[in-house]
C-alpha positions in Angstrom: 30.1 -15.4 6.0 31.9 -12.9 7.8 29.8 -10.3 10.4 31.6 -7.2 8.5 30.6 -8.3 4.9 26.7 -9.0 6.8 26.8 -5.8 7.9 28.1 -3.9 5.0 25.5 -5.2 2.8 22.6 -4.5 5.6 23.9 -0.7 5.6 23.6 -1.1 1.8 20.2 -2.2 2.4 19.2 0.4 5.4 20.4 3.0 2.7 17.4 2.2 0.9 14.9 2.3 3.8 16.4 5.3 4.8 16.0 7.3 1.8 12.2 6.1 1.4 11.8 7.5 4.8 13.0 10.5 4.4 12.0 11.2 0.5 8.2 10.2 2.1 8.3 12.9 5.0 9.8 15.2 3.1 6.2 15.1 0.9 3.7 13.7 3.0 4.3 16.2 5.5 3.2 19.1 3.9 0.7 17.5 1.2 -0.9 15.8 4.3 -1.5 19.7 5.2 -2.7 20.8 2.3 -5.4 17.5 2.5 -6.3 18.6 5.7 -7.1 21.8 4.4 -9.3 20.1 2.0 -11.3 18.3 4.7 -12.2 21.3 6.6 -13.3 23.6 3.2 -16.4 24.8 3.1 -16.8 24.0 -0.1 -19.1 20.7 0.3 -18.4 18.6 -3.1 -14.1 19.2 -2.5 -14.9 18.1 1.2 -16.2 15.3 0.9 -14.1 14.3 -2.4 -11.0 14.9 -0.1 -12.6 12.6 3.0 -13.7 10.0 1.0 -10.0 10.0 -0.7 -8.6 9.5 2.9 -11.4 7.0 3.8 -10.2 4.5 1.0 -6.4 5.3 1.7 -6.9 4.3 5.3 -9.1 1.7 4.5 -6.8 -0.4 2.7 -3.7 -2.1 3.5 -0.3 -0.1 2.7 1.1 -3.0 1.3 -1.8 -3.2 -1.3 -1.4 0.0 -2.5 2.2 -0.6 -3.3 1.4 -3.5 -5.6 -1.6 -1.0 -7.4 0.9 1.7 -7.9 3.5 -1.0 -9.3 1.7 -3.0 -11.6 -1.4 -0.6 -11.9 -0.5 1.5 -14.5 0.8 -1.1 -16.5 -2.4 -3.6 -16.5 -4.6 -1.1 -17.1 -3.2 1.7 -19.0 -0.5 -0.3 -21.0 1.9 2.3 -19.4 5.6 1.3 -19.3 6.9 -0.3 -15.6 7.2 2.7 -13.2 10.6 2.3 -11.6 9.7 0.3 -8.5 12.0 2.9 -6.3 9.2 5.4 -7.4 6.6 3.3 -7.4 7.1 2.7 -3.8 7.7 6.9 -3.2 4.1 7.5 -4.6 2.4 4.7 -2.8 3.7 5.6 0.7 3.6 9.6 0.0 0.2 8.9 -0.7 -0.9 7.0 2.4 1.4 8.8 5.1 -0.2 12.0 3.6 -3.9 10.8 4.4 -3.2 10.0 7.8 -0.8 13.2 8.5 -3.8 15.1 7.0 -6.1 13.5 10.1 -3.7 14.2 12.7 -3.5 18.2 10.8 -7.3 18.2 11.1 -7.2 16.8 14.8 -5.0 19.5 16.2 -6.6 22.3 13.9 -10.1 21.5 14.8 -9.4 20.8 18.4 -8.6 24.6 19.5 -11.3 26.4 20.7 -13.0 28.4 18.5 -13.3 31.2 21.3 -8.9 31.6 20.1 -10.3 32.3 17.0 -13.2 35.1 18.0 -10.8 36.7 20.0 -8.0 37.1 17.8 -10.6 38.7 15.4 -12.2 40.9 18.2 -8.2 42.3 18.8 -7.9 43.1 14.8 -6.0 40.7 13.8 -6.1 38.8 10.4 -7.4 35.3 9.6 -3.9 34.6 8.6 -2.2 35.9 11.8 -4.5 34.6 14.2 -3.8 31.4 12.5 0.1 31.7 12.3 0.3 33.5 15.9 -1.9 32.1 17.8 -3.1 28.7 16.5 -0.2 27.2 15.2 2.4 26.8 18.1 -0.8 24.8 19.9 -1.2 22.8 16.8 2.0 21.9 17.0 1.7 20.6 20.5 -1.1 19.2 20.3 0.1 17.0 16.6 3.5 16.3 18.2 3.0 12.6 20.4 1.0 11.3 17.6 3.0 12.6 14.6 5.9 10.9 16.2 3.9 7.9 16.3 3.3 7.6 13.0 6.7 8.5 11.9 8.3 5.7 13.9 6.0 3.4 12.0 7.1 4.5 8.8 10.7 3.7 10.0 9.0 -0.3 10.2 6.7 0.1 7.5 9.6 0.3 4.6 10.1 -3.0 4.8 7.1 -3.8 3.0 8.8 -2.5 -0.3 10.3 -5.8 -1.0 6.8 -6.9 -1.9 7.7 -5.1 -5.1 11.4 -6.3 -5.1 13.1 -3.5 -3.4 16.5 -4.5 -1.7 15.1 -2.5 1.6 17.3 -4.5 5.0 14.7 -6.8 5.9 15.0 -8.0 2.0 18.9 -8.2 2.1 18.2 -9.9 5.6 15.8 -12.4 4.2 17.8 -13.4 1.3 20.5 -15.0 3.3 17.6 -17.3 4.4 17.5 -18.4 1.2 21.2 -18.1 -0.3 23.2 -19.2 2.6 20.5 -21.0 4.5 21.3 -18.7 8.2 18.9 -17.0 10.2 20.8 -14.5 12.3 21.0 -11.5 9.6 17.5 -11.4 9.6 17.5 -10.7 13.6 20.9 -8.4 13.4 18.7 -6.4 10.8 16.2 -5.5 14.1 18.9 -3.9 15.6 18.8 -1.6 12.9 15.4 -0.5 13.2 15.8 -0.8 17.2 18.8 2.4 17.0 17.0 4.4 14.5 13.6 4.3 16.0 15.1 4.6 19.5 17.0 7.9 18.1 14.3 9.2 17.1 12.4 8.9 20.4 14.6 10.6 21.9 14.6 13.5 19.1 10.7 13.6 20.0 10.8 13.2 23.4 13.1 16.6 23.2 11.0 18.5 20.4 8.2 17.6 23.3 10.3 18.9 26.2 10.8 22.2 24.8 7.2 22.5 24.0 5.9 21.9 27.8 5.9 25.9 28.5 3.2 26.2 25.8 0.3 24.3 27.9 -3.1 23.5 25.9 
């Protein structure tokens, strides 16, 4: 078992994680704002409908809510199969989403609501107060744990192969069991090691540039 055919088929694998990753931030992250939104309406009944959504998906274990999605429909609507690629989209769209929506909320809710009164006392509208004023403090305020929760998304794709997903740490495991060696499965850390350390650094930058903007 040669370390070039190993690693080609863990880049097959990290393929896989990767676009999972990326489809599920490219959704999450503005459906988590649009939940967040929810949260804070006024409107009581959609408030709490929305809170009591992110409750339950924060609740419950990720890797549950990947088996529901998979086999869900099937048991108890006598659906067809959902592709399991999709199925694990929808599952880990939906549960990034609740907890991006709680770190939205966070940094909405935690500027002072003086900002607010004196963007209106200078004329300005809801919507430019809110664009102008509020959002680049947001921003700062969502970045450490946003990047936090993104790295862990990087980790968390390996739990698609409890639905049969040939993610790296699958295509790792699986020489366990074909060719009976161990060292794959460790080589396929040093994947995860480069991408998550990359992306420190990208954050640790985003966060540099955003130290003139003190909150």
């Amino acid at each position: 078992m040669s370390f070039i055919s190993v690693t080609q088929r863990l880049l097959s694998g990290f393929s896989v994680s990767f676009q999972l990753f990326f489809g599920t931030l490219l959704v999450a992250l503005p459906l988590g704002l649009v939940i967040a939104f929810g949260s804070m309406s006024r409107f009581k009944p959609l408030r709490w409908l929305v809170r009591t959504f992110v409750w339950i998906i924060r609740g419950t274990p990720l890797m549950l809510q990947l088996i529901i999605v998979f086999y869900g429909p099937g048991l108890l609507f006598n659906m067809s199969a959902i592709p399991r690629m999709n199925a694990a989209f929808i599952a880990f769209v939906i549960n990034y989403a609740a907890y991006f929506s709680e770190i939205y909320r966070g940094g909405i809710e935690g500027i002072p609501r003086g900002q607010y009164e004196a963007g209106q006392v200078l004329g300005m509208t809801k919507n430019q107060i809110f664009f102008k004023v509020v959002l680049l403090q947001v921003i700062k305020r969502i970045v450490p744990p946003m990047s936090n929760e993104i790295i862990t998304l990087v980790k968390d794709t390996s739990l698609a192969r409890i639905i049969a997903i040939q993610e790296i740490t699958m295509v790792a495991q699986n020489y366990i069991a074909d060719k009976g060696i161990i060292w794959p499965l460790f080589y396929s850390g040093a994947f995860y090691l480069i991408f998550c350390g990359l992306l420190t650094i990208l954050f640790h930058f985003i966060e540099k540039k955003l130290d003139y903007f003190r909150v």
